[in-house]
C-alpha positions in Angstrom: 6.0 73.9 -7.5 3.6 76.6 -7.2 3.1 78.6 -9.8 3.5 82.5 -7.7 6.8 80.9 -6.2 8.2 79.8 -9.5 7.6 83.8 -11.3 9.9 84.8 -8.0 12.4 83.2 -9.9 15.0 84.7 -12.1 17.0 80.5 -13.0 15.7 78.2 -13.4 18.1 75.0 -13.4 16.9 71.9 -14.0 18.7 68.2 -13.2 17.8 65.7 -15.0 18.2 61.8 -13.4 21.2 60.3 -14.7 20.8 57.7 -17.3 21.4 53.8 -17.0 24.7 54.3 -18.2 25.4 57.0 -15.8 24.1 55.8 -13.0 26.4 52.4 -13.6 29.2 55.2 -13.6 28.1 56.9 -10.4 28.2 53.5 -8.6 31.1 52.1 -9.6 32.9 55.6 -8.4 31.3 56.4 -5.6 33.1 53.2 -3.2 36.4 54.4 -2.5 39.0 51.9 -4.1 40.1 50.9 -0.9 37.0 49.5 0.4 36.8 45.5 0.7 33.6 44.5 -1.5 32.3 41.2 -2.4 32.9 40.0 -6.6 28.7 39.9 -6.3 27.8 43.6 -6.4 26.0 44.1 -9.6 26.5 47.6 -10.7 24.3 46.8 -14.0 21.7 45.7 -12.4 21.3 48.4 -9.6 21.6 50.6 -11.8 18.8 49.3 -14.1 16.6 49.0 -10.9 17.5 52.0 -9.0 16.7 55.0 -11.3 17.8 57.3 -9.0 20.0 60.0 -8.3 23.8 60.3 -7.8 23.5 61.7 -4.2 20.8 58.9 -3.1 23.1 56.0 -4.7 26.1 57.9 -2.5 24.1 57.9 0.9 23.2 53.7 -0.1 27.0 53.3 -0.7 27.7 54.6 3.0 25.3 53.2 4.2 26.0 49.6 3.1 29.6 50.6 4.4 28.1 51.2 8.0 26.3 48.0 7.3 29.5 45.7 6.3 31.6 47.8 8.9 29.1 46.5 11.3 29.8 43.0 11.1 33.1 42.5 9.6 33.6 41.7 6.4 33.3 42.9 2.7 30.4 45.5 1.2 28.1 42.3 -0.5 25.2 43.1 -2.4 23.3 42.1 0.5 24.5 45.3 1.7 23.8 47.7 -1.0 19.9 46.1 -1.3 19.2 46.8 2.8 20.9 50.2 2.7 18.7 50.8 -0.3 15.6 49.9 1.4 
């Protein structure tokens, strides 16, 4: 950010990303219980490979929902990895 913006400021509040373990946490909650998903979603390894942050992995969950919804059937990996693109 630019430095005369930031003295503007009074807070400063800083996020941090969510860890591995968080992240796992994030996508694991983030599907709603009763959504119909495939046994092959990997939660460990998206979030190993997606260090990113709770609200992106909650716009890939719905839109891997759109995706499944789409052609009938269960949210697959397949899913999550296209949504992620």
């Amino acid at each position: 950010m630019d430095d005369a913006f930031l003295r503007r400021l009074h807070f400063i509040v800083e996020f941090p990303f969510p860890n591995n373990t968080q992240r796992r946490r994030i996508w694991k909650q983030t599907f709603p219980r009763q959504t119909p998903m495939s046994e092959d979603i990997d939660f460990e390894f998206l979030s190993r490979r997606l260090k990113i942050t709770g609200g992106n992995i909650k716009n890939i969950v719905l839109n891997a929902a759109f995706l499944a919804a789409a052609n009938p059937g269960k949210v697959s990996m397949k899913h999550v990895i296209i949504a992620a693109k």
